[in-house]
Every structure is written in structure tokens, then in C-alpha cells.
C-alpha positions, 0 to 999 in steps of 0.5 A: 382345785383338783379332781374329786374323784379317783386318780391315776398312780402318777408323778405330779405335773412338772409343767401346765399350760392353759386354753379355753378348751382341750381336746382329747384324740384326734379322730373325725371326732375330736378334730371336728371339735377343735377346728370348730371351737377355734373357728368360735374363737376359742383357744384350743389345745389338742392332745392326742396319744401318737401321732394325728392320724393314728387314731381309729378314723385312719383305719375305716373303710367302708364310708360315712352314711348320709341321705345324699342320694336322689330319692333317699331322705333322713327318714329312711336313714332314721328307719334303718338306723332304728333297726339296727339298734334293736329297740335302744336308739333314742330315737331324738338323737338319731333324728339330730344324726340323719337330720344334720348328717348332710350338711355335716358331710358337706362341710367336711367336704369343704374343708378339703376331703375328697370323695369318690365321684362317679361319671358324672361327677356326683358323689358315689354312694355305695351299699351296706348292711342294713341299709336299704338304699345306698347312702355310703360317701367313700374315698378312695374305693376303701380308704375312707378314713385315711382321706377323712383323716388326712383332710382333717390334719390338713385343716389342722395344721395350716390353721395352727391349732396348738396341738400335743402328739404322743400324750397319753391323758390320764385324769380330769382336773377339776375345781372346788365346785366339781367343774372341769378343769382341765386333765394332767397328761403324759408326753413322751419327746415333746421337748418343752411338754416331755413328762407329766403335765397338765392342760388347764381349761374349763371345758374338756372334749374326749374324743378318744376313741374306743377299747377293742384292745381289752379283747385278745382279737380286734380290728382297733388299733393298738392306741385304743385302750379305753382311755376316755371311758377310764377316766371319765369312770374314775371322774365320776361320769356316768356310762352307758350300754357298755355291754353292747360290743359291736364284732364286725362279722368278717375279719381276716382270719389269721389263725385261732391264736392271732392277737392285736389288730386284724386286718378288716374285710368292710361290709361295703364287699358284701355290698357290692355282692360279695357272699358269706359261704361256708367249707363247702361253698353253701351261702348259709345266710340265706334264708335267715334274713330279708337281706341274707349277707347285708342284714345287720352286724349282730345278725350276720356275726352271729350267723357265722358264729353259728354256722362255724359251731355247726361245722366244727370249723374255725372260720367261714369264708367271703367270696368276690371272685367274680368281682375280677381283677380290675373291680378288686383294684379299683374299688377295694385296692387297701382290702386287696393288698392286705390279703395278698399281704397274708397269702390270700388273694381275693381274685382267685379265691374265697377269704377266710373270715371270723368276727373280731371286735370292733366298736363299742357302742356304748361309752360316756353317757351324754346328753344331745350336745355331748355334755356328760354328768360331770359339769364341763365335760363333754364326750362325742365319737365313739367313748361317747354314749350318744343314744344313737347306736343303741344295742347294734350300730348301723354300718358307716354311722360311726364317722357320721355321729363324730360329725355331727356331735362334735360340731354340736359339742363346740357349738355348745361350748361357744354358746356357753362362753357368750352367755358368760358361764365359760370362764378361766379355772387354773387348777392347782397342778398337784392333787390333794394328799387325800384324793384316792388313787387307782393301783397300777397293774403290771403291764404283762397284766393287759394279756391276762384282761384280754383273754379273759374277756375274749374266754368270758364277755366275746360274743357268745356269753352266759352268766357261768362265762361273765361270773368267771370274768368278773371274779378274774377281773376283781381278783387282778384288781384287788391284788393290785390294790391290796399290795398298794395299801399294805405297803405302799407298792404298785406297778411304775407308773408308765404308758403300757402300766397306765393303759393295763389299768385302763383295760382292767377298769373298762373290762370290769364295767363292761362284764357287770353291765352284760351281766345284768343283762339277761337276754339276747338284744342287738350285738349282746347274745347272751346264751342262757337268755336266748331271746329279746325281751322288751318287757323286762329289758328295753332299758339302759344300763347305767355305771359308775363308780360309787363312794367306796370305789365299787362299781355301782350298776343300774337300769333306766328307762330308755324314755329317760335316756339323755339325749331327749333332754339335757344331763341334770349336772349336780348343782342343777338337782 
């Protein structure tokens, strides 16, 4: 038993253990997951690629979206949400997000987060863009993420899930019927689990997070290299809406050459009455939209984008100073000292600001219990492709959606184990002799991924800029694979070689599927189709690799989008 589809270049598993179910990543998502499957008594191993709270969910500033509040319901929540989206949410799926969203915010409450409360005691809900009321559950002013993490790991520890740091996931494991069964892993100092492995297990979560690092500039942090949708693309799992690439409007700006993670200035400033303004202290989003600074991500991005084009300029600037001192420190203490960190001081004066990237709203297409198109494989958090986003994430629903989906991932999982289709599956540890394998890439080769994408698939795009990102791609790719089946060479395999492959296989999914898109929808603005078109483009694109390991692109309706429905795994066709 091993997997079917395309495999990592990698040593063979010198080590196996084996659970019900693995988790991979440790964000909101994947430990939602993990505690809930161990609560349903399942064994439960979590394998996560630094430490436990390295991941993406640590960095959030802004809060979780939820109609807590006096006079705000899930309906409302559902309007703002399908807004934003731009005619591609599912609309079913969105309703499960709002619906079930409340109780999933209390019961992470009650595992032991800590919210911001007001006089009163109530929970403090703050405002951000394209939401018309105020619905956003922070901690600490703007470290939410860090105390959603930290209540998470907590839980974690003192229930004593079996748990993994420093493992980078390579491949999905799977048996003779093409279910799931388990992913080979690579650990580095774990002692008894150092090297190459493999968790065997007849379900597996990804919970990996994003892939802001295949751009040069990104609020992401280092680890989120696409692993997830990687392998879930190498496995041959559908994946979906790729092109739409959230860039937050208002990162620090550190200079037009700066790369790696950016510090992040959260909508929530803008919320609480910051203003976008330019060289000469004119707010230019007025007047372009009914929320002028708290209109949706893609419209504000591309507001300043356009206002920098038309002033020449490199970046425009976010001004709070009459937000004073006291408010600064206590409502945003990590956003202050991060601009003081780099020689800006937000009490006195305006913070230069660009867009950067920073969510991926597509990912591994899912069904509305977070089952992909591979039997056993489930996906929730951000590698997901849930239908909730569609082409533009509403701010704050992210932690929400990782909530939510995830509790319904281990519901699903449990329920399959009563019924008796959840059963031991204990693959052989060393795959078959003729299952493809992907060429590695040097690691160096991870700059060159990153800016091409950011010269050729960043915010502004047009088919002369995605055909030269495309040839790019395929000319670094088909070297790597022509020097491995000429004579048997490619890159040693290792962490930073296994992520510079990772990026390549995501970037050239993500530059086919904005290719064929032809116009201007939600955070995809394409600038030789400057407008939306619903009549020919209210439709998903779907990928996925085919038989000769080219990628295959499609569009489906969004009626036949998989969140109203569960995914037709291949045995049920």
C-alpha cells in the first residue's frame, strides 16, 4: 500500500508509528481538530513543521468575526460575508460559517481563551472592513492570534495529545483502494522520530496553512510554504479558486526591495477611525466607496495601488494620530511597537503603508465536512477551499472558518469510525519502485519562484505578465525534471529543497488558474479585463494534476460547487 500519485524525491521512512487520525499543522485549524477527535476518542497524532505555535494563527491581529453582539445576527454576518466574496461564496457554506460561528467562539472560550471585555464585562467587539456592524472578539488590543494559539497549545499539552514539532509533511500515504493512509514526514532532533517517517492512519487532516511565501513580500510567516496544497496536488486532490490571493492593503512599508514576512498594520486601526491618505494628506478613499477605508480588502488594496500609480509613489500612508498615545497603547501595543521597532512612531506621525500578500482564499477543494477528493483526506483553515471566501475574504472570518470546519472535520471523522468505515490501514513504509517522483529544486531556486510571481501573478496581472510566469515556472520545473530522468540528478533532498519544490508546484497551479481568468472579480484584477463578468466567469476554477503529471484546468459552476453537496470520492461514481 502507498500512495497513487506523485511523491516527493526523499529517503524512505526509517521509522512508522500509527493513530486513528493525523493532524497536520497546528494553527486554530488543526488543533480545533485534534482536540475534538481525541475528545471523540480517537487516537490522535499532531505533526506540525516548527514549533506549535509558529504557525500563521500566532500572527492575527485583528479578532474572529462572530454575530455576538446586541442586534447583530448570522444573517447580517452572511450579507457582509457574500459581499465581500464577489458573487463566489457558497452561499450554504457561509450559512454553516455564521450559523455555527458563535458557539464555536464560545467553546473556544471555554477551553481557556481570553477575550477583551469591556466595562461591563461583556466581550468587546471591534469593527472592520466590510462589516457594517461590530462583530470582531479580540485579545489582548491586537494579539488575538497569539492568545487564541496559546489557549489552543495549552488545551493541548495538558490533555496529552501525542504531538510532532519540527516536522516538515511530505506525501500522503495511501492504500491499494486509494484511501488514505497516513503521510511520510521529515523530523529534525525529535530523538526516537528524527529523520524520515511516516504516521500511518486511515484519516488525515491538513491544517497547514497558507503560501504567502511564494511571493517576495508577505505578511506569512517563513513556514508557510504550501506544503498542504502541495501534496494534496501531488496526491491527486482537487483544488480551487487558486487565483484569488488576498493582499492585505496596509502592510509596513519597509522599502520597495524588502522580502520575507512584513509586519502587518490590522484593518482593525482602520476600524477604529484610522485614514488611508496620501504624499499630501488627501484621504483618496473617499468617494470610491460607501465605506471609504473600511470597504473590502480587494477594493481598498487596489485603491491605493491605484492612488500610488497615480502619484508615482512607492507607498501611501495610515493615519491615527489623533488616536494619542494612551489609545495606541492600549488597543494596539503589537502594531505599535512594531513601528517604533522600525523607526516609526504612529502617535506622531502617518505609517507608510503598500499591500503585501497575505491569504490564500483558495486551497484544497472541500466538501461542507471538509472531505476532499481523495477518500480519507480532509482539509479546513486556510489550505482549505471551503466555499466560504469566494473571490475576496471578509476581514476576521479566517480564525472563524478554522473554527467551524474543523470542529465538523472530527465530527465527521467520528461519526465515520461509529458506523465502521474508520478501520486500521498500515501501509507498507517504502513506496513502489515505479510510483513517479517530483525533481527537487535547489533551494536558491525559492527567490526565483518568488519574484517571478510577485513581477508576474502580484496584484496587478494581465496575460503578457501570467505567460511569462508561466514559461518561467515550467522552464525551472522542466529542468529539474529533465536532469532527473536523464541521469538520475536532482537537488538533495532536505527541508529548504522540499519547500523550493513546494512553492514551484503551487506558483504554477496558481499562475494556470489567473490565466484563465479573464476579468476582474474580488482580489484577482486582471488589467487587460478590467471588469467583472458574471455571464461568462461566475464559475470556479478547478486544478489538478493529470496522468502525465501536466497540470489539468477546468471551470465548474458554482451551483456545483461542493459545499452544497458531499464530494463523489471515486469509488462512489
Amino acid at each position: 500500500m502507498t500512495s497513487t500519485g506523485i511523491r516527493l524525491h526523499a529517503p524512505a521512512p526509517g521509522w512508522a508509528i500509527s493513530a486513528d487520525v493525523v493532524v497536520v499543522g497546528s494553527g486554530v485549524a488543526g488543533l480545533t481538530a485534534a482536540l475534538r477527535c481525541q475528545a471523540a476518542g480517537l487516537t490522535t497524532v499532531v505533526v506540525t513543521k516548527a514549533r506549535l505555535d509558529d504557525g500563521s494563527t500566532r500572527w492575527a491581529q485583528g479578532g474572529i468575526a462572530a454575530a455576538l453582539g446586541e442586534g447583530d445576527t448570522p444573517e447580517q454576518h452572511l450579507q457582509d460575508t457574500l459581499v465581500a466574496g464577489a458573487g463566489l461564496c457558497d452561499e450554504e457554506a457561509v450559512r454553516t460559517l455564521v450559523t455555527e460561528g458563535p458557539d464555536a467562539v464560545r467553546r473556544l472560550i471555554f477551553t481557556g481563551a481570553h477575550f477583551d471585555t469591556d466595562d461591563e464585562g461583556d466581550i468587546h467587539l471591534g469593527r472592520e472592513g466590510g462589516h457594517h456592524r461590530r462583530r470582531i472578539v479580540h485579545a489582548g488590543g491586537d494579539a488575538t492570534g497569539a492568545e487564541v494559539s496559546r489557549a489552543l497549545v495549552a488545551a493541548v499539552r495538558a490533555r496529552g495529545l501525542h504531538t510532532i514539532e519540527n516536522a516538515l509533511v511530505l506525501d500522503l500515504l495511501t492504500d491499494a483502494e486509494g484511501r488514505t493512509a497516513g503521510v511520510t514526514l521529515h523530523v529534525m532532533g525529535e530523538g526516537q522520530h528524527d529523520g524520515v517517517g511516516a504516521v500511518h492512519a486511515p484519516a488525515v487532516v491538513l491544517a497547514t496553512g497558507g503560501m504567502g511565501q511564494v511571493y517576495s513580500a508577505t505578511t506569512n510567516p517563513s513556514v508557510s510554504t504550501g506544503d498542504g496544497v502541495a501534496l494534496a496536488l501531488r496526491a491527486g486532490a482537487e483544488l480551487s479558486d487558486l487565483e484569488f490571493v488576498q493582499f492585505h492593503p496596509t502592510v509596513l512599508f519597509l522599502g520597495a526591495d524588502a522580502e520575507g514576512q512584513q509586519p502587518l498594520v490590522s484593518e482593525a486601526v482602520r476600524g477604529e477611525g484610522a485614514h488611508l491618505v496620501d504624499g499630501d494628506g488627501v484621504r483618496f478613499m473617499v468617494g470610491r466607496h460607501e465605506l471609504a477605508e473600511l470597504a473590502p480588502r480587494d477594493i481598498v488594496a487596489k485603491g491605493i495601488l491605484r492612488r500610488m500609480l497615480e502619484k508615482g509613489a512607492e507607498h501611501m500612508y495610515l493615519d491615527a494620530r489623533h488616536f494619542g498615545a494612551e489609545m495606541w497603547q492600549r488597543r494596539f501595543p503589537t502594531i505599535l511597537a512594531a513601528c517604533r521597532a522600525h523607526g516609526i512612531d504612529p502617535v506622531t506621525e502617518p505609517i507608510p503603508i503598500a499591500p503585501a500578500a497575505h491569504y490564500a482564499s483558495g486551497g484544497v477543494r472541500t466538501d461542507a465536512h471538509g472531505r476532499t477528493t481523495v477518500p480519507g483526506l480532509y482539509a479546513c483553515g486556510e489550505v482549505a477551499c471551503t466555499g466560504v471566501h469566494g473571490a475576496n475574504r471578509l476581514a476576521s472570518n479566517s480564525l472563524l472558518e478554522g473554527l467551524v470546519y474543523a470542529e465538523r472535520i472530527a465530527a465527521d471523522i467520528a461519526a465515520e469510525r461509529a458506523a465502521g468505515g474508520l478501520h486500521a490501514r498500515v501501509p507498507a513504509p517504502v513506496p513502489q519502485p515505479d510510483q513517479p517522483v517530483h525533481p527537487l529544486l535547489a533551494a536558491e531556486t525559492r527567490f526565483a519562484v518568488q519574484r517571478i510571481m510577485t513581477e508576474g501573478a502580484g496584484v496587478l496581472r494581465s496575460e503578457d505578465s501570467l505567460a511569462r510566469a508561466a514559461d518561467q515556472l515550467q522552464l525551472l520545473y522542466a529542468e529539474a525534471r529533465q536532469a532527473l530522468e536523464e541521469n538520475g540528478k536532482t537537488a538533495e533532498p532536505g527541508v529548504d529543497t522540499w519547500e523550493a519544490t513546494n512553492l514551484l508546484c503551487v506558483a504554477r497551479a496558481l499562475v494556470a488558474a489567473a490565466r484563465l481568468r479573464e476579468e476582474t472579480r474580488g482580489c484577482h484584477w486582471r488589467e487587460d479585463h478590467a471588469d467583472r463578468d458574471d455571464t461568462h466567469w461566475r464559475r470556479h476554477i478547478v486544478v489538478r494534476l493529470g496522468p502525465d503529471r501536466s497540470l489539468a484546468v477546468r471551470t465548474t459552476d458554482t451551483a456545483d460547487f461542493p459545499p452544497t453537496r458531499q464530494i463523489q470520492r471515486p469509488q462512489e461514481q
